[in-house]
C-alpha positions in Angstrom: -1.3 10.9 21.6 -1.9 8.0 18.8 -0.6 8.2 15.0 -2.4 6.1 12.4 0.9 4.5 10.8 1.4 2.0 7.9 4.2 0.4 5.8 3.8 1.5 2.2 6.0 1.8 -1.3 5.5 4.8 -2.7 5.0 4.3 -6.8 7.1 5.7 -8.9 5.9 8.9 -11.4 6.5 6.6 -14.7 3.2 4.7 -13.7 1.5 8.0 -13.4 0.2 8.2 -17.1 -0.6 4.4 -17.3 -2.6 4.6 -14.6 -4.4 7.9 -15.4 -5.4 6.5 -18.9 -6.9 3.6 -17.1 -8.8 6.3 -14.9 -10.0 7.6 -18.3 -11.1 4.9 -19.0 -13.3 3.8 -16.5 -14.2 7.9 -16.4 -16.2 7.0 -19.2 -18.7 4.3 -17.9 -19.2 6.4 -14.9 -18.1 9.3 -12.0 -15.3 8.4 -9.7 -13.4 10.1 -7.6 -10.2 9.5 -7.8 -7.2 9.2 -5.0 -4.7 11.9 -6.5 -1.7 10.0 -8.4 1.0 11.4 -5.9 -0.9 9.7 -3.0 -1.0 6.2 -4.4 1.3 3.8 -3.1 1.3 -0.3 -2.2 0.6 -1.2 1.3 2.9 -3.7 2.6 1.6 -3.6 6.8 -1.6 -1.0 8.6 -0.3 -0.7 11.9 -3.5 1.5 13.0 -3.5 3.9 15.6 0.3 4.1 17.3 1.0 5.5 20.9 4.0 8.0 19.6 6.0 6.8 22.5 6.4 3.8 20.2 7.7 5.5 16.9 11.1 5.9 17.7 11.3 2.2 19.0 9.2 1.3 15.8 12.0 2.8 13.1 14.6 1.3 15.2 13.7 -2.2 14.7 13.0 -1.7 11.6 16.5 -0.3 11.0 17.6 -4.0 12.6 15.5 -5.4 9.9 17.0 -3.7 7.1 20.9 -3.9 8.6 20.7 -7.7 8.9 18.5 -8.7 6.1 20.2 -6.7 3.2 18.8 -9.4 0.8 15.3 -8.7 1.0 15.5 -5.1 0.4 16.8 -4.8 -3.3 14.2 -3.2 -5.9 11.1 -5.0 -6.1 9.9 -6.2 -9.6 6.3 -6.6 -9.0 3.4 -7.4 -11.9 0.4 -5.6 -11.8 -2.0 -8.2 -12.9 -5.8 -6.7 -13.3 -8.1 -3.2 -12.1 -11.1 -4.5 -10.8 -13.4 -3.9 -7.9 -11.6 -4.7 -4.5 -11.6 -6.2 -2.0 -12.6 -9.5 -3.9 -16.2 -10.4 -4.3 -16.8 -6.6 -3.0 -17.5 -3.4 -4.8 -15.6 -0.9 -2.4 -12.7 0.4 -4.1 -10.9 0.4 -7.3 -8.0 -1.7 -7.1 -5.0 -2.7 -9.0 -4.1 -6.1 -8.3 -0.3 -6.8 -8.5 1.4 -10.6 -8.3 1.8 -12.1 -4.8 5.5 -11.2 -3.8 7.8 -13.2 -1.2 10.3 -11.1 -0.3 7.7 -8.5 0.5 6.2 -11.3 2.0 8.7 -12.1 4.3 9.6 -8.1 5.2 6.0 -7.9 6.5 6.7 -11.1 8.4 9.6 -9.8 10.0 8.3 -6.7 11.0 5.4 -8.1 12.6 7.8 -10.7 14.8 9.7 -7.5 15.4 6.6 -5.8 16.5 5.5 -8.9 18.6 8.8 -9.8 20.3 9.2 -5.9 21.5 5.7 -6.0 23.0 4.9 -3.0 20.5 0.8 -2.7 20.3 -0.5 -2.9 16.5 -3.3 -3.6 14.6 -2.8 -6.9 13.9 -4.3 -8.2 10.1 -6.2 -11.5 10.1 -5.7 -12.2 6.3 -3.1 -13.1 3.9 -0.9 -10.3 2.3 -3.1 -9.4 -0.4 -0.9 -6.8 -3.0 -3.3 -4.0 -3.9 -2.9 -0.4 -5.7 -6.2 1.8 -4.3 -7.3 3.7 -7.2 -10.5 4.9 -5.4 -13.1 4.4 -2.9 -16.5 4.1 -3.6 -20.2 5.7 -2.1 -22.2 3.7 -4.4 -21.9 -0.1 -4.7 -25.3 -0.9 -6.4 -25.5 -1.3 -10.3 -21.7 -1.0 -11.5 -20.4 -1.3 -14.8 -17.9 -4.1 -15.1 -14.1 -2.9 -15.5 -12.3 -5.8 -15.3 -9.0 -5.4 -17.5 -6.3 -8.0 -17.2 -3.0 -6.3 -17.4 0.8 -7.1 -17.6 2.5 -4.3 -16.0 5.7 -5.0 -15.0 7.2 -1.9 -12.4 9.8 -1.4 -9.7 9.7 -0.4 -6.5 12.7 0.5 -4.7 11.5 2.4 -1.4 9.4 1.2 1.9 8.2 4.5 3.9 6.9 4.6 7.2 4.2 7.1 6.7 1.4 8.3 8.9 -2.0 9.1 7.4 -4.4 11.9 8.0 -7.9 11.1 7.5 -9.2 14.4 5.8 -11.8 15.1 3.8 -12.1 14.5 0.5 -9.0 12.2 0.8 -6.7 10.8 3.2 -2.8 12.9 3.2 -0.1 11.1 3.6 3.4 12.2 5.6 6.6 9.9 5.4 8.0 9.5 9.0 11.0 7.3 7.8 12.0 5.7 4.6 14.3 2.7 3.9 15.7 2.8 0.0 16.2 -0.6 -2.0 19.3 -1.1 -3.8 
């Protein structure tokens, strides 16, 4: 049996109302449906479908990770820089965009050698770590209204979940297999 696992921070509430005004906003040029607040979180590494077999091994490296690399994991003081269509050059989602981060950086770095040295099976990314919020996906891509808004949000993020996602209709749900706290 296969999970479909990723490496996320969960936001915290105090960005709820920012973000839903922004929603308002955009609500006003035209109809989106929008990912529920409580399910919005930063991606840090997809893993795609996982053999369960693996999961236990999976959260025990990463424990290794987090025991010897204390450093990395304090609270993470990111910038959310823009919303605007994502991924770039592509109307398929709403995004917020948030400042390129290297300690986040380096956690997904580690986690992937992890992965690789333990022979664990994953979906491997072919791009750069590319920091995104996902407000929403969207059906239609022709003729849409421009939202670009720079922003200068400054927030902080103190968890990275293991979660495993539930494709369900009309959004994904998301369940937290393990969690590792910043402090």
């Amino acid at each position: 049996m296969k999970k479909r696992i990723f490496f996320a921070l969960p936001l915290t509430k105090g960005l709820f109302p920012k973000i839903a005004n922004l929603e308002d906003e955009i609500e006003k040029k035209f109809k989106v449906n929008w990912i529920p607040l409580k399910n919005l979180h930063l991606t840090l590494l997809f893993l795609g479908y996982i053999d369960i077999n693996y999961l236990n091994e999976i959260i025990r490296l990463i424990n290794e990770i987090y025991q010897e690399n204390k450093f990395l994991f304090k609270p993470f003081n990111l910038k959310i820089t823009k919303i605007d269509y994502g991924p770039p050059g592509k109307k398929r989602m709403i995004w917020l965009y948030v400042e390129k981060n290297d300690r986040l950086k380096e956690i997904k770095e580690k986690i992937e050698e992890k992965l690789d040295q333990n022979k664990i099976p994953y979906q491997k990314e072919k791009r750069d770590l590319l920091l995104h919020i996902n407000l929403a996906r969207l059906k239609n891509f022709k003729n849409l209204p421009e939202i670009k808004k720079e922003l200068n949000w400054s927030i902080i993020l103190n968890e990275i979940n293991l979660y495993e996602s539930y494709l369900e209709k009309p959004f994904a749900r998301y369940e937290v297999i393990s969690s590792w706290q910043c402090i």
